[in-house]
FIBADO-586362 format. One record per residue (C-alpha): residue number from 1; residue in three letters; x, y negated, z. Coordinates in nm, 4 decimals, always signed. Layout:
<drengus>
num residuo x y z
NUM Ala X Y Z .
...
</drengus>
This chain:
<drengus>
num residuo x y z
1 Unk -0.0684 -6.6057 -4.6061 .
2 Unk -0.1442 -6.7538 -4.2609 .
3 Unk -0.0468 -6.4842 -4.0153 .
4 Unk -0.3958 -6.3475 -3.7936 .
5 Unk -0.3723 -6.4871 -3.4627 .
6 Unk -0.2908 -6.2636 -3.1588 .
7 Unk -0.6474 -6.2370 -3.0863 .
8 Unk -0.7152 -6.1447 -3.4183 .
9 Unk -0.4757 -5.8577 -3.4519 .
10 Unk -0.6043 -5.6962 -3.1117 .
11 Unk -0.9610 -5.7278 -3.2530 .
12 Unk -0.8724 -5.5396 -3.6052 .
13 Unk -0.7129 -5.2973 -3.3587 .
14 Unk -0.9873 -5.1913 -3.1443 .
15 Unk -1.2176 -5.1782 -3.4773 .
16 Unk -0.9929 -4.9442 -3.6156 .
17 Unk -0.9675 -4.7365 -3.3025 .
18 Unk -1.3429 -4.7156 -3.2569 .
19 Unk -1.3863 -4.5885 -3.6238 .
20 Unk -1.1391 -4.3062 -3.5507 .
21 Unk -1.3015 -4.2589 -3.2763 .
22 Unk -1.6457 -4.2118 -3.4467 .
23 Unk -1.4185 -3.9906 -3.6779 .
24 Unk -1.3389 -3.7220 -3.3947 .
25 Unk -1.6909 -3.7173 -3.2709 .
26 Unk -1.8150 -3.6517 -3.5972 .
27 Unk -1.5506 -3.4213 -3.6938 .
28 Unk -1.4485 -3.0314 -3.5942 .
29 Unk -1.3191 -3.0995 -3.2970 .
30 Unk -1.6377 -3.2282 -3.1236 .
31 Unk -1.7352 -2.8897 -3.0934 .
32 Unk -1.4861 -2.7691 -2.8808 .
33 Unk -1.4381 -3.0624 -2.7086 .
34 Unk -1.7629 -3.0856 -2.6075 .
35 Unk -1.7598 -2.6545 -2.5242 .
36 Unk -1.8000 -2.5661 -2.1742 .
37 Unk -1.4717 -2.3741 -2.2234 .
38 Unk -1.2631 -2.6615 -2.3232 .
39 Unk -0.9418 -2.6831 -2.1360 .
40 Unk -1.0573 -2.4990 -1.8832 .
41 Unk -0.7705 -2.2102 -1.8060 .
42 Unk -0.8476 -1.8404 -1.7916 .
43 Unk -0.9449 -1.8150 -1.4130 .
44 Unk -0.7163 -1.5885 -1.2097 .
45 Unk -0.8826 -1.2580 -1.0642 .
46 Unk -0.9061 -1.1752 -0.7121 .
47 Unk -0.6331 -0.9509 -0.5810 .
48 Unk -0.6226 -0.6645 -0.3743 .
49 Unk -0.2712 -0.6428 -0.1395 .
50 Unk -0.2095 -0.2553 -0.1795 .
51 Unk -0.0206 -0.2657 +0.1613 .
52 Unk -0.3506 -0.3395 +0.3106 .
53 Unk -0.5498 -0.1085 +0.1786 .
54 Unk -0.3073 +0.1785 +0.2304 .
55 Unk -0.2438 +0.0863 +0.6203 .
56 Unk -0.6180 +0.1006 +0.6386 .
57 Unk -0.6388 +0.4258 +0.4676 .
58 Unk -0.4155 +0.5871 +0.7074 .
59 Unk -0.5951 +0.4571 +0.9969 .
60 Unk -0.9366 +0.4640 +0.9603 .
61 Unk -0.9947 +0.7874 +0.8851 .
62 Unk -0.8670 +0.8537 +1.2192 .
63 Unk -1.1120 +0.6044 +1.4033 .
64 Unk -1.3629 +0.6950 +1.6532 .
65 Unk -1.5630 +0.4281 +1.5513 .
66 Unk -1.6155 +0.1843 +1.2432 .
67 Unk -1.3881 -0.0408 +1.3535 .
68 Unk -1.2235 -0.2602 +1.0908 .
69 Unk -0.8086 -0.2402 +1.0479 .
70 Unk -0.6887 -0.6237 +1.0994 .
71 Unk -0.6253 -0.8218 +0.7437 .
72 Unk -0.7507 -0.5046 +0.5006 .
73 Unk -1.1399 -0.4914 +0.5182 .
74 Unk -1.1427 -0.7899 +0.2192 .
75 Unk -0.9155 -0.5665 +0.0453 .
76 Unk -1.0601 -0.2262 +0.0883 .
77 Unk -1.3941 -0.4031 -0.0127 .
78 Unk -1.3117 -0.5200 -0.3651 .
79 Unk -1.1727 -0.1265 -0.3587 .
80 Unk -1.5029 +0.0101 -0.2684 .
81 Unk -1.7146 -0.2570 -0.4802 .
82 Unk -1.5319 -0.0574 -0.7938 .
83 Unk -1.5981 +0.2904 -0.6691 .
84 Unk -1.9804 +0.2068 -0.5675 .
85 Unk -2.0105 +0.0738 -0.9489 .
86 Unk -1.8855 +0.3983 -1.0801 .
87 Unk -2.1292 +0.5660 -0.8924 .
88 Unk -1.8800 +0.7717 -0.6426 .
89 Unk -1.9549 +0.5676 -0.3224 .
90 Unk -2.2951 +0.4535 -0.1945 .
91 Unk -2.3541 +0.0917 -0.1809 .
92 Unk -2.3906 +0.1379 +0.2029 .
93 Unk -2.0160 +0.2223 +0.3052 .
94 Unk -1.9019 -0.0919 +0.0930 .
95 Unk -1.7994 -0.2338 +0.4400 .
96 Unk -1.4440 -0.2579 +0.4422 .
97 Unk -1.4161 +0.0571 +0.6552 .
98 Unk -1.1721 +0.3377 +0.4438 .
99 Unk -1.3089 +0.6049 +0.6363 .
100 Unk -1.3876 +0.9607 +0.5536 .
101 Unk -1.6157 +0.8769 +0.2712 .
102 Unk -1.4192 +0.6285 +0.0939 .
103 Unk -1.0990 +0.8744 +0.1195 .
104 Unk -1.3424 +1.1280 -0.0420 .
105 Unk -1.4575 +0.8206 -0.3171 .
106 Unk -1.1653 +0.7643 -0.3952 .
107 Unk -0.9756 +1.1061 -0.4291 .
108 Unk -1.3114 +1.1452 -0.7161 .
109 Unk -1.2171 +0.8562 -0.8843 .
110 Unk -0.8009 +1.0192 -0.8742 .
111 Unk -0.9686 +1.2919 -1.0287 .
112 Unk -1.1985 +1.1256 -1.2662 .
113 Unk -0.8515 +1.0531 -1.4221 .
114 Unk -0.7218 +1.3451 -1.4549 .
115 Unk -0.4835 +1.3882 -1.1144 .
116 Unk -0.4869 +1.6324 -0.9446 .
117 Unk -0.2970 +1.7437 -0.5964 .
118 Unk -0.1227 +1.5251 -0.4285 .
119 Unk -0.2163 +1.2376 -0.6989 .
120 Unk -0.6088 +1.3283 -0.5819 .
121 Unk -0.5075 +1.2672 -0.2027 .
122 Unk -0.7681 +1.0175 -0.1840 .
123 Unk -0.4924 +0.7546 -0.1328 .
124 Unk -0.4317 +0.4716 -0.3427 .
125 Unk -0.1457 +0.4504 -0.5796 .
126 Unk -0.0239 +0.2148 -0.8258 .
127 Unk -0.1368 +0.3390 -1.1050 .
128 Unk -0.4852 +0.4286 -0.9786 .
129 Unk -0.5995 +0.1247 -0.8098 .
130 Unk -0.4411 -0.0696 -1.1023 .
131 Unk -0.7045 +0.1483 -1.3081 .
132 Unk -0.9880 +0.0384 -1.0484 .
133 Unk -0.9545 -0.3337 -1.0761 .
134 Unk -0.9044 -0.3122 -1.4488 .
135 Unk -1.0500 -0.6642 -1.5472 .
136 Unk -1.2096 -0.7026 -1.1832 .
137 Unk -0.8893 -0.7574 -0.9531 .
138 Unk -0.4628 -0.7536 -0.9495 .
139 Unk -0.2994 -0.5524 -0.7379 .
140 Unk -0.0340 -0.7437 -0.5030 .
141 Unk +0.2087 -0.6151 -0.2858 .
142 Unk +0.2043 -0.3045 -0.4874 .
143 Unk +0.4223 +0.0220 -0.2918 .
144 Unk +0.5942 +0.2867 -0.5363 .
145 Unk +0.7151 +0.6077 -0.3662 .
146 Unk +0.9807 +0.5992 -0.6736 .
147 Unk +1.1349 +0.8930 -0.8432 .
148 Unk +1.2384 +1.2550 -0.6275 .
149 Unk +1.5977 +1.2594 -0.5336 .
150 Unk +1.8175 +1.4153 -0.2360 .
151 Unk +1.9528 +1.3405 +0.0909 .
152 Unk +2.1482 +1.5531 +0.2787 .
153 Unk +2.0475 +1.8499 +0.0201 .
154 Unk +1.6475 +1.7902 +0.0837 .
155 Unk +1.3863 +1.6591 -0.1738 .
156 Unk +1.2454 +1.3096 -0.1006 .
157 Unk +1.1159 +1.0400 -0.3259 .
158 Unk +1.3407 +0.7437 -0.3611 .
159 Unk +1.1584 +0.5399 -0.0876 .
160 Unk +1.1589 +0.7770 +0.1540 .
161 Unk +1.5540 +0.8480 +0.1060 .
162 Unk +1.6154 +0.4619 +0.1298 .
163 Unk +1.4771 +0.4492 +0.4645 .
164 Unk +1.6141 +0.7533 +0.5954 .
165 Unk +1.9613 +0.5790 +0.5113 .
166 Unk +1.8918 +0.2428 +0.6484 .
167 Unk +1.7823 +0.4547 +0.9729 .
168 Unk +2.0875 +0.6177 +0.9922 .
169 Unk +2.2994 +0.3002 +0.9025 .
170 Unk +2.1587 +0.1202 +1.2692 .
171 Unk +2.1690 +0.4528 +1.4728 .
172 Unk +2.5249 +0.5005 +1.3944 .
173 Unk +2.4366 +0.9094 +1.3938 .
174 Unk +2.4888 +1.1046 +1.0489 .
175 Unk +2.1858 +1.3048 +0.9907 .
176 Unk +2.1089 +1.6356 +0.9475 .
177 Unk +1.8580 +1.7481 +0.7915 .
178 Unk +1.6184 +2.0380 +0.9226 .
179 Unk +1.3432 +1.9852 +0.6291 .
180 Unk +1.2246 +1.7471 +0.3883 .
181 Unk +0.9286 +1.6340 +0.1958 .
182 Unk +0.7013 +1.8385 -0.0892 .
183 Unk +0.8136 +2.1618 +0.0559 .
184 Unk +0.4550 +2.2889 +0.0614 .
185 Unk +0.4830 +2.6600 +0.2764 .
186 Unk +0.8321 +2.5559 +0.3686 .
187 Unk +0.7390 +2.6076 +0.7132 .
188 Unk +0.4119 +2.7099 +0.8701 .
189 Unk +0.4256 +2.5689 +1.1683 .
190 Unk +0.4075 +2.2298 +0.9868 .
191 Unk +0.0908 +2.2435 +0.9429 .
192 Unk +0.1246 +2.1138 +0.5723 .
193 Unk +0.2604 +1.7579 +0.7035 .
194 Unk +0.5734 +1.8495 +0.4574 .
195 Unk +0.3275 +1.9530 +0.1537 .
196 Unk +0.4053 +1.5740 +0.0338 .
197 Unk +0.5979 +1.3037 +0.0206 .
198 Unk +0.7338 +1.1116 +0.3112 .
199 Unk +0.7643 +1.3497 +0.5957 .
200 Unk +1.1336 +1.4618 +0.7231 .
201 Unk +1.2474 +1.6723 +1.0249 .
202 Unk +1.6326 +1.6236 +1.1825 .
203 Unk +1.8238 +1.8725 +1.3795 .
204 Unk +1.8881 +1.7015 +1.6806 .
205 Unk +2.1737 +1.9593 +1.7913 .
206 Unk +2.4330 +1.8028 +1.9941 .
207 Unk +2.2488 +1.5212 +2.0289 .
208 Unk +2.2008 +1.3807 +2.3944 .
209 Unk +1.8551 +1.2634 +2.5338 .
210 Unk +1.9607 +0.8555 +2.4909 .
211 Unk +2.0555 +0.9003 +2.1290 .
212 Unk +1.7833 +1.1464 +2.0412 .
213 Unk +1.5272 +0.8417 +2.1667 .
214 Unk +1.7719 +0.5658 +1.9779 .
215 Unk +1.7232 +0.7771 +1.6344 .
216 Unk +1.3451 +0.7442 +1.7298 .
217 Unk +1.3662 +0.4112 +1.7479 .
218 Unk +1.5847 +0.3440 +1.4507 .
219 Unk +1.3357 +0.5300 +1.2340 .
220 Unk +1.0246 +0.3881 +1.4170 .
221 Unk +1.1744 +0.0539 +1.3042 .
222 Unk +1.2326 +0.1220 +0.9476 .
223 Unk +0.8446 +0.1937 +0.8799 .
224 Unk +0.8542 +0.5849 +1.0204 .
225 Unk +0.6161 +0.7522 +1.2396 .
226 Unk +0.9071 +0.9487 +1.4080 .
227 Unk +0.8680 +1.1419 +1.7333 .
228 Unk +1.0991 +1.3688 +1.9114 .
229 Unk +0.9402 +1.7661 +1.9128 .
230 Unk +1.0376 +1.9614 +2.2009 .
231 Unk +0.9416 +2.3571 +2.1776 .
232 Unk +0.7129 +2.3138 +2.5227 .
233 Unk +0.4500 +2.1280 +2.2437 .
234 Unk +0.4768 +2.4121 +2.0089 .
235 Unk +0.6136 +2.6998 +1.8067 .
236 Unk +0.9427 +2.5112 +1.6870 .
237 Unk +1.2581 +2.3840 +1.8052 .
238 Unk +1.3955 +2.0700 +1.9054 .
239 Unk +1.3310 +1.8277 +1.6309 .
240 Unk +1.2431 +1.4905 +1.5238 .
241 Unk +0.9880 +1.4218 +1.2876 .
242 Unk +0.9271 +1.1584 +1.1216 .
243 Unk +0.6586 +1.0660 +0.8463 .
244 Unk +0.7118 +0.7352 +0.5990 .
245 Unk +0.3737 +0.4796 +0.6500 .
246 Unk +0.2026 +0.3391 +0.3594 .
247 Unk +0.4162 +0.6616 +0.1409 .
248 Unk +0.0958 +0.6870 -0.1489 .
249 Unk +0.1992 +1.0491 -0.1706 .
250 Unk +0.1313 +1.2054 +0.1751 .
251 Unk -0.0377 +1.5266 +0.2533 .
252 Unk -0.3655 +1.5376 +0.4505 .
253 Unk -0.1894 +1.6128 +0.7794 .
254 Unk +0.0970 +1.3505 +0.7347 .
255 Unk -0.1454 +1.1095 +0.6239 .
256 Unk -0.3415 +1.1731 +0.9963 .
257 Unk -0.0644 +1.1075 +1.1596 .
258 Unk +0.0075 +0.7903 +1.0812 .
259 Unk -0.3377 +0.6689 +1.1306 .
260 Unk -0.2509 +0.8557 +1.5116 .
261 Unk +0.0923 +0.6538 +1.5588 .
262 Unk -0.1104 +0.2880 +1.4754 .
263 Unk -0.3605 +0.4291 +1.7261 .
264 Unk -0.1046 +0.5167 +2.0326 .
265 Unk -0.1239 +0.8560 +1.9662 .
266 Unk +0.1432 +1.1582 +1.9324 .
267 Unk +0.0665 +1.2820 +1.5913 .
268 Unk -0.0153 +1.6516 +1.7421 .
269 Unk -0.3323 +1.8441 +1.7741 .
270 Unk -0.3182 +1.8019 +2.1475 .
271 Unk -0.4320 +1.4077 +2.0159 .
272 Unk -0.2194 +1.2968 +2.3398 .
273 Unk -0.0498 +0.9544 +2.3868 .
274 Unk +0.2086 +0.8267 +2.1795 .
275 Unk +0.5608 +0.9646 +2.3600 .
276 Unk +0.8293 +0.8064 +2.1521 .
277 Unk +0.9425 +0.4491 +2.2362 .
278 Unk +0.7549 +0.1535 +2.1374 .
279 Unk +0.8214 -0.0684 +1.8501 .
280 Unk +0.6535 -0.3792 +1.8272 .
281 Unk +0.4925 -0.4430 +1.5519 .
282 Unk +0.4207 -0.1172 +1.3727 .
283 Unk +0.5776 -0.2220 +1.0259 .
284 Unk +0.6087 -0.0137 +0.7092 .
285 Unk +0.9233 -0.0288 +0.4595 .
286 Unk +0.8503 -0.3443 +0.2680 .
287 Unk +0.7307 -0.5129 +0.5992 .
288 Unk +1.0668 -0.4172 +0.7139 .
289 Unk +1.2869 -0.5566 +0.4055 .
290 Unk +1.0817 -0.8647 +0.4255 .
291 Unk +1.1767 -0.9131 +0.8176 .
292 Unk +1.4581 -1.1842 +0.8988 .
</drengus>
């Protein structure tokens, strides 16, 4: 036989490939790849930076106004967006605001799921908002207060016990501790600030003035909102307190006072101006870590 010329071969090639071609479009798989959904990946959902929504949680409240907290209100919508579809937040205060009435929303929802006390604070935890955005968002940035444990013979959750010890690492002062966290009717002039997680008081005996305001610091710049207490501001003695930002299990009171140390305030009742030493910019734990 004569072999086909070159031109021949490439002919009887595309003739074949058009037939299997015709094949394919004829076949099963011209269904799906003619579906809309054909190679088209599962699209990712929105997320919701839990950071952000708990800094505005803690502040808001404590607003005068509706003012929005910096790089949350997208987040606290998609939050509120959720609760308003469940029928526990009018459609109204879907504004990015976590005020009063979304703290309120959202403590319903805690309770919706069965928590109760501190886990019905009406602040967001991991588990809970995870619930929320079930199918709608991902939660990013997520914060765990972590398991109870000790320091210095005191009850705090793992977080707040991490910080306390990175605090005392860069003051060079050994702690001693006066009273820790979820001591609820520990101490009644407290106020229930201790009730929950996060919140700490240190004996400052023996401690001069200059290192009493370096401890301050120290904790300030960890992600507390420390202050020294002197008894002329009320019934207790000399003290620092502190209270962990962004802690998911705070008590009412602790909770307003770190919305008051974001807003230049003292953290009392007297709603005075912040008297502990600045540090600039206000950062929690994990803002901290992530910090050069």
């Amino acid at each position: 036989m004569t072999p086909k010329s070159r031109t021949g071969r490439l002919a009887a090639k595309a003739a074949t490939g058009l037939a299997a071609t015709a094949v394919l479009a004829s076949g099963p798989l011209a269904a799906s790849a003619s579906s809309p959904d054909a190679g088209t990946a599962a699209q990712a959902l929105p997320e919701v930076n839990m950071e952000a929504v708990l800094k505005a949680a803690q502040i808001d409240p404590q607003r005068p106004d509706q003012t929005l907290t910096d790089g949350a209100a997208p987040h606290v919508r998609k939050v509120e967006r959720e609760l308003a579809d469940r029928g526990l937040l009018d459609r109204e205060y879907v504004d990015g605001h976590y005020g009063t009435t979304t703290l309120k929303a959202y403590a319903d929802y805690q309770r919706s799921l069965g928590y109760t006390g501190l886990a019905a604070n009406g602040i967001p935890g991991k588990r809970s908002l995870t619930s929320l955005g079930d199918g709608t968002f991902d939660v990013t940035r997520v914060v765990s207060p972590g398991a109870r444990t000790t320091f210095d013979g005191a009850t705090f959750n793992q977080r707040t016990a991490n910080m306390l010890r990175e605090a005392q690492r860069l003051s060079g002062v050994t702690f001693d501790v006066e009273q820790g966290s979820y001591n609820p009717g520990g101490d009644p002039t407290s106020a229930g600030t201790h009730d929950g997680g996060g919140a700490v008081d240190l004996y400052v005996d023996g401690i001069s003035p200059k290192k009493r305001t370096h401890v301050v610091r120290q904790l300030r710049k960890v992600g507390f909102a420390a202050w020294y207490r002197s008894p002329a501001q009320g019934d207790w003695g000399p003290h620092i307190h502190a209270v962990a930002l962004a802690d998911p299990d705070l008590s009412e009171p602790a909770r307003a006072q770190t919305g008051d140390y974001y807003l230049g305030k003292n953290g009392l009742a007297n709603d005075l101006p912040d008297d502990g030493p600045k540090v600039e910019p206000i950062t929690t734990w994990e803002g901290y870590q992530r910090s050069p």
